[in-house]
C-alpha positions, 0 to 999 in steps of 0.5 A: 463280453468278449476280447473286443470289447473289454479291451475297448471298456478297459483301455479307452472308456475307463479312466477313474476306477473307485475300489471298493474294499481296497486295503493297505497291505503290499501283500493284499491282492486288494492292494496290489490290483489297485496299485498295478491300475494306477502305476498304469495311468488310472485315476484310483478312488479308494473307498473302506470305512477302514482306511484314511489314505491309501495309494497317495489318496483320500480314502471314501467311507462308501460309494454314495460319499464320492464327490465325482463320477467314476467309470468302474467300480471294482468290488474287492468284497465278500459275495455277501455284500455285494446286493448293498453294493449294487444298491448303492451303484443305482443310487449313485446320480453318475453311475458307473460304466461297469462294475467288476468283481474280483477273482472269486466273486459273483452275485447272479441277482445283483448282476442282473440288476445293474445290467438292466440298469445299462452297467456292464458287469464282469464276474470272477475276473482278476481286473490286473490280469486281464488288463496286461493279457488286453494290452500285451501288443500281439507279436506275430512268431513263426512256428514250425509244425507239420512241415509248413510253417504256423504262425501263432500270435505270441504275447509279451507284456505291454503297457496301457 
């Protein structure tokens, strides 16, 4: 999937994210990504049969007890889990728009299932980085290089 259209998934078709292994220490990227989308206006559905509240939110046992549609589920668990998962993603009556799998996750069979069943699916990315990286307004900066001046497209950090 390239830039264009992860932008287009992240910052205007997804606005419900339910994190599926989310945990309750500040220190945990399992915390912190979840946090980060919600300070940046996305509706966070916490899901772990460990957890009660986390964020300010109830927090789901699993998937198929959510009682409304989400746009993405971003998977913070082992590659191990991640077939069970996928089959509770196609049960689900209102399946997502995609599934993401955090930095360090891939499941090739469990991909492969859920964009044959029209989900889009990202691997091995971090979900927070990859929204500040999409939404960092592009400045234009002059350069100089070989004589003649360059420009090169320079980031800073945005918000949604």
């Amino acid at each position: 999937m390239g830039d264009e259209e992860l932008r287009e998934l992240l910052l205007t078709a997804v606005q419900t994210i339910a994190v599926v292994g989310i945990k309750a220490g500040e220190q945990d990227d399992a915390f912190r990504v979840p946090r980060y989308l919600q300070l940046h206006g996305y509706r966070i559905i916490p899901v772990s049969p460990k957890l009660s509240t986390v964020l300010g939110e109830r927090v789901f046992m699993s998937l198929s007890d959510l009682d409304e549609p989400v746009d993405l589920v971003n998977l913070f668990r082992a590659a191990s889990h991640i077939s069970d998962h996928t089959d509770e993603i196609l049960a689900m009556t209102n399946r997502p728009k995609a599934v993401w799998m955090q930095l360090g996750i891939r499941h090739a069979p469990a991909a492969a299932r859920l964009r044959e069943a029209g989900i889009v699916v990202i691997e091995d990315r971090c979900l927070m980085v990859e929204h500040r990286r999409l939404s960092a307004p592009e400045v234009e900066v002059e350069v100089e290089g070989e004589g003649e001046a360059e420009v090169e497209a320079a980031t800073r950090l945005g918000n949604r």
